[in-house]
Backbone bond lengths (Angstrom), bond angles and torsions (degrees), N, CA, C in turn:
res aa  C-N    CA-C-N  psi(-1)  N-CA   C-N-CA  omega(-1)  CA-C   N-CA-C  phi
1 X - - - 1.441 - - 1.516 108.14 -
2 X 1.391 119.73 145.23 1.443 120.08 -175.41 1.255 112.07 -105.82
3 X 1.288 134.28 104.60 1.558 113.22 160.30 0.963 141.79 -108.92
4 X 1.736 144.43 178.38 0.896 133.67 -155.79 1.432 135.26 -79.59
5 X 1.649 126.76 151.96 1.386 92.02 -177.40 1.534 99.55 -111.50
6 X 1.450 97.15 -168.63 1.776 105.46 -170.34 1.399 98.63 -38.49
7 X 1.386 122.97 -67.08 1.687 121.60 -142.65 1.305 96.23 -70.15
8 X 1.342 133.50 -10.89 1.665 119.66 -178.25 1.346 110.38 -95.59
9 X 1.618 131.21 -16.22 1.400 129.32 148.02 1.440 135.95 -92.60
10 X 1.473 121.21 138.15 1.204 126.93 -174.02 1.484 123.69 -122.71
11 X 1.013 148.40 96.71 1.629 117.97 -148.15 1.186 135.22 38.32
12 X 1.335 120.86 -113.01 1.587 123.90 -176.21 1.942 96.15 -99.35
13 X 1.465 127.03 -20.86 1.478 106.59 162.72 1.244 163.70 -92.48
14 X 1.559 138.80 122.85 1.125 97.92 -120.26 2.100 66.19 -142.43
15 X 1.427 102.11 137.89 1.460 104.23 -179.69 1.585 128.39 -68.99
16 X 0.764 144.50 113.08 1.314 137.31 -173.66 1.507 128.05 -98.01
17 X 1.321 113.52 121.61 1.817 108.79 -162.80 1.527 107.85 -84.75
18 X 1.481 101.94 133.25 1.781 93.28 -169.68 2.035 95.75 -92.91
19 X 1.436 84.64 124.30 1.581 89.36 -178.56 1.680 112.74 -95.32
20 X 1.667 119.89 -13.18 1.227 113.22 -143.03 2.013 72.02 -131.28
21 X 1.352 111.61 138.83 1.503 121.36 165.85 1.135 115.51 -56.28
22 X 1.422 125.91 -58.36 1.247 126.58 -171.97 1.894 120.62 -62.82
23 X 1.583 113.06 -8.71 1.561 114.98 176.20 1.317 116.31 -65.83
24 X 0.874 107.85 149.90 1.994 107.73 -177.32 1.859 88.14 -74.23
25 X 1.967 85.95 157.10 1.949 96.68 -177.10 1.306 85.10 -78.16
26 X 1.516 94.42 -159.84 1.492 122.52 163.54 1.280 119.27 -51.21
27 X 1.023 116.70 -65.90 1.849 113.34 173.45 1.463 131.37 -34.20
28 X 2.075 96.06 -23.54 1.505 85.75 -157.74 1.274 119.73 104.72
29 X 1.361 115.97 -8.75 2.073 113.00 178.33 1.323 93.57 -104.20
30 X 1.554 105.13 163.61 1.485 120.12 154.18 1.170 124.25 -99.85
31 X 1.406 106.88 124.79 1.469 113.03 -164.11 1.481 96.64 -72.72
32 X 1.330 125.00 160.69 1.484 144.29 -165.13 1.551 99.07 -79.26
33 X 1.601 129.71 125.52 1.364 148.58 177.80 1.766 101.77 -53.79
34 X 1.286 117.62 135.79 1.092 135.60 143.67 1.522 125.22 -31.53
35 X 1.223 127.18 60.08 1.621 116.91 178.09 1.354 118.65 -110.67
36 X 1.752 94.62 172.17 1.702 104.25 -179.45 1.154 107.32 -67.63
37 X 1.429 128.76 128.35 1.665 114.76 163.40 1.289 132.48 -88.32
38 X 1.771 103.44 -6.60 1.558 106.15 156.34 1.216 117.07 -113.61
39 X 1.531 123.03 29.23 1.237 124.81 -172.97 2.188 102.03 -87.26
40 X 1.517 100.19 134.48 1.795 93.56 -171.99 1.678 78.95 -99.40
41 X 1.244 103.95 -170.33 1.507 138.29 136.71 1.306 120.94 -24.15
42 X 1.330 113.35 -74.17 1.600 112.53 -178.43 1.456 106.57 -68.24
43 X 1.578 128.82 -60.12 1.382 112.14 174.47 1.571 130.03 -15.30
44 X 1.816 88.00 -63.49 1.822 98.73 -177.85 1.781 105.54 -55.14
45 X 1.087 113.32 -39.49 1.962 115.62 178.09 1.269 96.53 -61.92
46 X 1.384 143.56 -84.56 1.046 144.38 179.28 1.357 116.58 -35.38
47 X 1.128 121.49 -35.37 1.990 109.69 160.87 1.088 144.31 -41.68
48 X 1.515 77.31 -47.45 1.731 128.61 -160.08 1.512 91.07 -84.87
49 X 1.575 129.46 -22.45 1.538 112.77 -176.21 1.681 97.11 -119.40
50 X 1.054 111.29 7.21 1.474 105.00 161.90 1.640 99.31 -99.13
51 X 0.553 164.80 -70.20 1.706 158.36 175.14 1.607 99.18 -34.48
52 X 0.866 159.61 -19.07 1.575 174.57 155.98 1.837 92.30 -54.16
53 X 1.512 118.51 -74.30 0.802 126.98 -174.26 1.156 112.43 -63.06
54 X 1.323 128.98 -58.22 1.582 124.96 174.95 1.013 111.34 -16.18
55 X 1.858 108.26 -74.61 1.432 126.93 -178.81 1.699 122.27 -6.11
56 X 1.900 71.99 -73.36 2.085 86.38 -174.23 2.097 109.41 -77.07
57 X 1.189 94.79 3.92 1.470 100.26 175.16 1.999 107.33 -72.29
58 X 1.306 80.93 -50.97 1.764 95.61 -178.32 1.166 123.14 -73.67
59 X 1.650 103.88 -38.80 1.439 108.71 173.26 1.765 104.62 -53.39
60 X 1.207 118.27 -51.48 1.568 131.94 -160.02 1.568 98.89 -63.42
61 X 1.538 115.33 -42.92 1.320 106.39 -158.14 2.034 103.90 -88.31
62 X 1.486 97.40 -21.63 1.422 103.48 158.42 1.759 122.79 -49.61
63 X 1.503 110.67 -62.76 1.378 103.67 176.90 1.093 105.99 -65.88
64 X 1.533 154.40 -32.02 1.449 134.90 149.65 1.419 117.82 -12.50
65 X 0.924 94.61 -88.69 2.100 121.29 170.31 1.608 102.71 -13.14
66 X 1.305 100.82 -63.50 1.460 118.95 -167.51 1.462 102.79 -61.35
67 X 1.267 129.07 -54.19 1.590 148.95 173.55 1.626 93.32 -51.57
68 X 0.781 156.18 -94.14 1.377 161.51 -75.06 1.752 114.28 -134.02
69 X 1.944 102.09 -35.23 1.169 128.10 -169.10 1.310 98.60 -146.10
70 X 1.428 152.50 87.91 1.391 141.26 169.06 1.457 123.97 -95.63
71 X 1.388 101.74 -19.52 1.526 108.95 167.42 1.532 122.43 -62.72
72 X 1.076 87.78 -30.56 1.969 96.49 -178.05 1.676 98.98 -111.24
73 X 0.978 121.23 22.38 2.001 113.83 153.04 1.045 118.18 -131.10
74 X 1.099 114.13 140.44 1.400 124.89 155.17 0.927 164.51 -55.04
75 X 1.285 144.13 50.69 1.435 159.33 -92.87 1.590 105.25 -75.12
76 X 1.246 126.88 -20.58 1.517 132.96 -164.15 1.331 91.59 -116.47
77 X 1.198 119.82 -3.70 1.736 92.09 161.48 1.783 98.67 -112.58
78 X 1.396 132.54 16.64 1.672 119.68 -179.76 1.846 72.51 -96.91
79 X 1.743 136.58 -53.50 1.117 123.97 171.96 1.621 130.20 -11.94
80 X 1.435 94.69 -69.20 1.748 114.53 166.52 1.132 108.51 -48.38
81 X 1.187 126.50 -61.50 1.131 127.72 177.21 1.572 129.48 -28.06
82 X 1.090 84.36 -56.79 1.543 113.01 -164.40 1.920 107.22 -69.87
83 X 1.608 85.27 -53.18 1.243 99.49 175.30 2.048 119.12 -52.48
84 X 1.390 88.11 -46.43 1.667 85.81 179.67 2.052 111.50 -71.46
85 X 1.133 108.38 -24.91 1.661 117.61 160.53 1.654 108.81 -45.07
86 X 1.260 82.70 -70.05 2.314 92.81 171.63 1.789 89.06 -46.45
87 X 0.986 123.93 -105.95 1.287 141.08 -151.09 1.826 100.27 -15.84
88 X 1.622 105.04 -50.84 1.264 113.33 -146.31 1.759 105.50 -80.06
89 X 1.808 111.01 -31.43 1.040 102.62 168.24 1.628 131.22 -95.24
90 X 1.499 101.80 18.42 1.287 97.58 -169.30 1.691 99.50 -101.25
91 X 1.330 98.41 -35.48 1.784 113.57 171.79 1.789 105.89 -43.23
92 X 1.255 100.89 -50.52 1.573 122.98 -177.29 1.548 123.12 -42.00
93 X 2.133 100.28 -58.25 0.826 130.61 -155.80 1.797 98.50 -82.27
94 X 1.607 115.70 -28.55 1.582 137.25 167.47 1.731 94.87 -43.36
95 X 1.299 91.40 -69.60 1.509 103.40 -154.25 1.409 109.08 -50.90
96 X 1.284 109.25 -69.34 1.568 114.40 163.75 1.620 124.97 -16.45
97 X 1.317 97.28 -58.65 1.898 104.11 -170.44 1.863 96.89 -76.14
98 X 1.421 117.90 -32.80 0.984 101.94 180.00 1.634 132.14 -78.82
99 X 1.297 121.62 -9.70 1.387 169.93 134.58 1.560 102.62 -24.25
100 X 1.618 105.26 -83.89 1.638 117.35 178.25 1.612 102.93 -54.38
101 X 1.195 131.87 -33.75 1.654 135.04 -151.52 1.471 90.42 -83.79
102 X 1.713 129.20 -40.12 1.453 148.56 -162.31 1.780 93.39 -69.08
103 X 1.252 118.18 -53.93 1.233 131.79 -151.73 1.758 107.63 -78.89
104 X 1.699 100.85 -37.23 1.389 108.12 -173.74 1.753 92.23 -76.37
105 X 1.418 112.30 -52.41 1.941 109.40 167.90 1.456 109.73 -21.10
106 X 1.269 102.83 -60.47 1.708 112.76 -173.55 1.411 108.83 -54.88
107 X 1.381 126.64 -45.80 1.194 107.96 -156.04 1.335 109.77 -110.14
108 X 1.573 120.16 14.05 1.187 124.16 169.98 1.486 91.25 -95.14
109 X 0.981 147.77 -28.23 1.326 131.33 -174.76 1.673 114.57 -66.54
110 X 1.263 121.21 -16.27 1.489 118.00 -178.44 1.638 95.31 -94.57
């Protein structure tokens, strides 16, 4: 842990190092987010479903591991594993139906 020395405290002020981009500066503004500037729409979906896939890639090749070699894995991380697979396609699987449900809205309205 680092702390402070004399010259960086003064009474009640005390400087604070911004470690994370998204914290407001000194002034009080938010500095402008880090983005893709040729990133579209579909890219970000298509990212977004390759990281989905990864997931259950690792999860899958984990319970392999576990099957094949169990002495040398760890059973609570093929769990994790597994678990973030659940997480990742079910989040996915939300989006989608809620997506299709948006679209059928749309086109019952004409």
């Amino acid at each position: 842990m680092d702390f402070l020395s004399s010259q960086q405290v003064t009474g009640h002020i005390v400087e604070m190092a911004r470690t994370n981009e998204r914290h407001l500066n000194a002034d009080g503004s938010q500095p402008p987010l880090n983005t893709k500037e040729n990133g579209s729409f579909g890219n970000m979906v298509l990212d977004a479903l390759n990281g989905v896939n990864s997931l259950e890639q690792n999860s899958s090749n984990m319970a392999e591991k576990l099957i094949t070699d169990p002495e040398n894995t760890d059973v609570h991380d093929v769990t994790i594993a597994m678990a973030k697979a659940n997480m990742g396609m079910s989040i996915t699987k939300a989006v989608v139906d809620k997506a299709l449900r948006s679209y059928q809205e749309i086109m019952s309205i004409r």
